[in-house]
Structure formats: structure tokens, C-alpha cells
C-alpha positions as a Markdown table, in Angstrom:
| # | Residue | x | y | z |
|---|---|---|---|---|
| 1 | Unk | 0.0 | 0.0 | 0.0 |
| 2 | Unk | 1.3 | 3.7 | -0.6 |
| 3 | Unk | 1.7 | 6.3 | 1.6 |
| 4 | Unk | -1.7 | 7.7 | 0.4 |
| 5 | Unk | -3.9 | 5.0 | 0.6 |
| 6 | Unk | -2.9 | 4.4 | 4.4 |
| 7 | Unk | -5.6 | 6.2 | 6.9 |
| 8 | Unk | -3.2 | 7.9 | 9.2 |
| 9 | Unk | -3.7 | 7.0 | 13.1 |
| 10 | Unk | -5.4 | 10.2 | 14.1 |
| 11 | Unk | -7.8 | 9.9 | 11.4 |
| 12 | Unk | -8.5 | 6.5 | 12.6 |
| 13 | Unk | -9.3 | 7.6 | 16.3 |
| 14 | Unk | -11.4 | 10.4 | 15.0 |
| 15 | Unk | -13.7 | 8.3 | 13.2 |
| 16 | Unk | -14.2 | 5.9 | 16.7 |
| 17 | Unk | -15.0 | 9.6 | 18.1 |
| 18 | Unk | -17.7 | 10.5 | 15.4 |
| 19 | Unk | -19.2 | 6.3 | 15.9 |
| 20 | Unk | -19.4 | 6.5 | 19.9 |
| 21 | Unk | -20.6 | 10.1 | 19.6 |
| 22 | Unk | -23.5 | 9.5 | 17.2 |
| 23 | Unk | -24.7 | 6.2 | 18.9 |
| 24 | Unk | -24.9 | 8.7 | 22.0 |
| 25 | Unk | -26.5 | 11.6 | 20.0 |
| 26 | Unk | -29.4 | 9.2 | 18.8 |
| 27 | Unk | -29.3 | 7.2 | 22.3 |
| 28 | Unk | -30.1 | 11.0 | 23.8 |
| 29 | Unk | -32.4 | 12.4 | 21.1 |
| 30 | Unk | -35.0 | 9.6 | 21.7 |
| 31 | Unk | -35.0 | 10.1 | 25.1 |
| 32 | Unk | -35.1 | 13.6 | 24.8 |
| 33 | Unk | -38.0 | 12.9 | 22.2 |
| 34 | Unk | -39.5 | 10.5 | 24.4 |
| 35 | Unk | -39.8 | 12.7 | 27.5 |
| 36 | Unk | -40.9 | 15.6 | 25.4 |
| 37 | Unk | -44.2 | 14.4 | 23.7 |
| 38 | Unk | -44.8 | 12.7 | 27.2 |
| 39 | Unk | -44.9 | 16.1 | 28.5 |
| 40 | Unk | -47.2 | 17.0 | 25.6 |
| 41 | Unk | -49.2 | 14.1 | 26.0 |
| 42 | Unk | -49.9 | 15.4 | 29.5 |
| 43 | Unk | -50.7 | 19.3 | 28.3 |
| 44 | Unk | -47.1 | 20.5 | 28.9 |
| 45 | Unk | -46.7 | 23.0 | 26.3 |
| 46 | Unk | -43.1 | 23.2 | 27.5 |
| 47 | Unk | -42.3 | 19.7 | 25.4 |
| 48 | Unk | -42.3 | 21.6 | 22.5 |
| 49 | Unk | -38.6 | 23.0 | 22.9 |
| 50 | Unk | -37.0 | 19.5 | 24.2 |
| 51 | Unk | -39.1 | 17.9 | 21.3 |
| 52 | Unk | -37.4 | 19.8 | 18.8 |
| 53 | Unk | -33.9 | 19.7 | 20.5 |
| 54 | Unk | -34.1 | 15.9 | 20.3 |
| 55 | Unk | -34.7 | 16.2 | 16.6 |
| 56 | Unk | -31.9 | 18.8 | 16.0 |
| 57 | Unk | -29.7 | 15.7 | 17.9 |
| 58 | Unk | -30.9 | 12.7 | 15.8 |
| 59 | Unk | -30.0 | 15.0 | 12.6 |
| 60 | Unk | -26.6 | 15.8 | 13.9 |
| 61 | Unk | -26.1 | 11.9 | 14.5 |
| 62 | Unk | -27.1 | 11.1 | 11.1 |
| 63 | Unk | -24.7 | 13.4 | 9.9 |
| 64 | Unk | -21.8 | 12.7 | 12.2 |
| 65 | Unk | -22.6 | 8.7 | 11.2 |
| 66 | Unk | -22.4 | 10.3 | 7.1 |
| 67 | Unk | -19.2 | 11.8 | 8.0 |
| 68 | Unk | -17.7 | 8.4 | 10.3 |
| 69 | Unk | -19.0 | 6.4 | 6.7 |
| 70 | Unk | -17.4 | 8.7 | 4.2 |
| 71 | Unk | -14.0 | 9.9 | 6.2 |
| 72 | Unk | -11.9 | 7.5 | 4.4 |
| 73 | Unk | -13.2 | 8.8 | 1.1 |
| 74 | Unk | -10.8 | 11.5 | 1.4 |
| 75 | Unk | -13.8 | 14.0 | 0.6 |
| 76 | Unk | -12.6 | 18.0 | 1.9 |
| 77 | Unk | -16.1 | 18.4 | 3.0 |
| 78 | Unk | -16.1 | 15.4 | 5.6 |
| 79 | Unk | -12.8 | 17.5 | 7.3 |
| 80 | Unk | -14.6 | 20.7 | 7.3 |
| 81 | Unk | -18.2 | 19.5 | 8.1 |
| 82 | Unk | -16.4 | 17.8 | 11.2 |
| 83 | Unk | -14.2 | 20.6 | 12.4 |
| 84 | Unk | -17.7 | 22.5 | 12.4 |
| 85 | Unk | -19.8 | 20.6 | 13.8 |
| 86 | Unk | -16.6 | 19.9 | 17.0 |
| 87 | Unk | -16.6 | 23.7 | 16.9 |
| 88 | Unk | -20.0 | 23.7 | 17.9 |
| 89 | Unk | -19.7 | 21.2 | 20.5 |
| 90 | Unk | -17.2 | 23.0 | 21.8 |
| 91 | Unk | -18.9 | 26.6 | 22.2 |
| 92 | Unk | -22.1 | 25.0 | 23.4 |
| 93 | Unk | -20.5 | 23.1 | 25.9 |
| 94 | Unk | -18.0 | 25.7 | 27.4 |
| 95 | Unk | -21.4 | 27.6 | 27.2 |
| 96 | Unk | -23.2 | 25.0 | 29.0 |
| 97 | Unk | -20.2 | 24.8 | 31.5 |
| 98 | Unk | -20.2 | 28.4 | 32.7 |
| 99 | Unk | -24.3 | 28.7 | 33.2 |
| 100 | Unk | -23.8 | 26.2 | 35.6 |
| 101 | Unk | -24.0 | 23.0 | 33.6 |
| 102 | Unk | -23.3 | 19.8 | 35.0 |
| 103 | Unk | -19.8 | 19.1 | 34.9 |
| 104 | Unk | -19.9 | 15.3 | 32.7 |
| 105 | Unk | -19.9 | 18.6 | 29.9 |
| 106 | Unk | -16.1 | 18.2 | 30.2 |
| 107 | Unk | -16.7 | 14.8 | 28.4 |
| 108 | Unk | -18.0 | 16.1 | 25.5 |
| 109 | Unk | -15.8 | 19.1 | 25.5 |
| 110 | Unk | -12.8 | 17.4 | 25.7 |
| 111 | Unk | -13.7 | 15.1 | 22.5 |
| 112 | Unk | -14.4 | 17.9 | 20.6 |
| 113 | Unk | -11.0 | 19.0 | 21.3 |
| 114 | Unk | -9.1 | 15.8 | 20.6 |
| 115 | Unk | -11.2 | 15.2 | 17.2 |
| 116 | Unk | -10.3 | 19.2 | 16.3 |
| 117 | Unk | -6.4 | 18.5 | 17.4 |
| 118 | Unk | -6.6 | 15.4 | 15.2 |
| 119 | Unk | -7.9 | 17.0 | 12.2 |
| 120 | Unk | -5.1 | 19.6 | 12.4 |
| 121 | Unk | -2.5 | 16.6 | 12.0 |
| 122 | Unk | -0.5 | 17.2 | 9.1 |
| 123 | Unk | -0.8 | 14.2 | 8.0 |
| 124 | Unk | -4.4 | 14.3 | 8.3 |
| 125 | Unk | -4.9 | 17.2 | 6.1 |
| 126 | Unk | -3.0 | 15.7 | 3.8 |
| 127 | Unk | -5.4 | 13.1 | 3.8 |
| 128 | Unk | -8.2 | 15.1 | 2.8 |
| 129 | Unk | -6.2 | 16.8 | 0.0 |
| 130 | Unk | -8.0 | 16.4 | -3.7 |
């Protein structure tokens, strides 16, 4: 095998990063979605928000799972779409953090940064190189 058909090691770990963290995206949207329209189903009109928060986390699993799927496709959008979506993670949980969040946020936090250090790899953006 050359040099360029070889997933380097980072790249590797990221996409068991992207896996675990979709299964737990979808695991936590339908229990989001679960809890929300039992609300509703009570006359809670406050489900409405978690409802659609548990949707927003089922899309951002699908896509993390597109990303895990096409990541050794060598496909520039996969890096970027990653690095955006880590970025996110990353705001929203420092965010989170400061109002008082719990503090398993540092979980998720410091994935985001180990997937963002990864994807700065030399190597790795190499990788993703047309």
C-alpha cells in the first residue's frame, strides 16, 4: 500500500470519536423525544422545545454517522463538516459549563477537542487533500 492510501492514526481515532458520539446523539435524542411528547401528552406545552432539541440531535447523528462512513473517502467536505460541527460542540459546551451545567460537559468538550487536534494533523490534512 502507498503512503496515500494508508488512513493515518489520528484519522483513525477520529472516526471511533464520530461512531461513539452518534450512537450517544441518537441514544439522547430519543430520550429527549421520548420525555418531550410525554410532556405533551400530558398538556405540557413546555415539550415543544426538548421535542425539537431531540430532533436537531438525531440530525446531527445522522450526519456525524455520514461523516464516520465517508471519512476515508478523502472528501474535503467530511474535514470541514467535522471541524464545524466539533466547533459547535465546543462553544455549546463551554457555554453550558459556565451557566452552571453539569460538569460530565467536560466529556464532551474534551472530545471535541481531541477530534479538532486530530484533524489539524499534518498528515491528516493531507489526507483530505483532492
Amino acid at each position: 500500500m502507498t503512503e496515500a492510501t494508508i488512513m493515518p492514526r489520528p484519522l483513525k481515532n477520529v472516526r471511533i470519536l464520530l461512531w461513539f458520539q452518534a450512537i450517544s446523539n441518537i441514544l439522547a435524542g430519543f430520550l429527549v423525544i421520548m420525555l418531550a411528547l410525554n410532556a405533551l401528552d400530558h398538556g405540557d406545552e413546555d415539550g415543544a422545545l426538548p421535542l425539537v432539541i431531540g430532533i436537531i440531535s438525531l440530525i446531527i447523528a445522522v450526519v456525524l454517522a455520514v461523516c464516520a462512513v465517508m471519512i476515508s473517502g478523502h472528501a474535503p467536505w467530511v474535514r470541514t463538516t467535522i471541524m464545524t460541527l466539533e466547533g459547535i460542540t465546543l462553544v455549546a459546551g463551554v457555554i453550558g459549563l459556565v451557566s452552571g451545567g453539569a460538569v460530565t460537559l467536560l466529556i464532551g468538550i474534551g472530545i471535541a477537542i481531541g477530534i479538532l487536534f486530530s484533524l489539524s494533523n499534518p498528515a491528516v490534512k493531507e489526507w483530505f487533500i483532492p
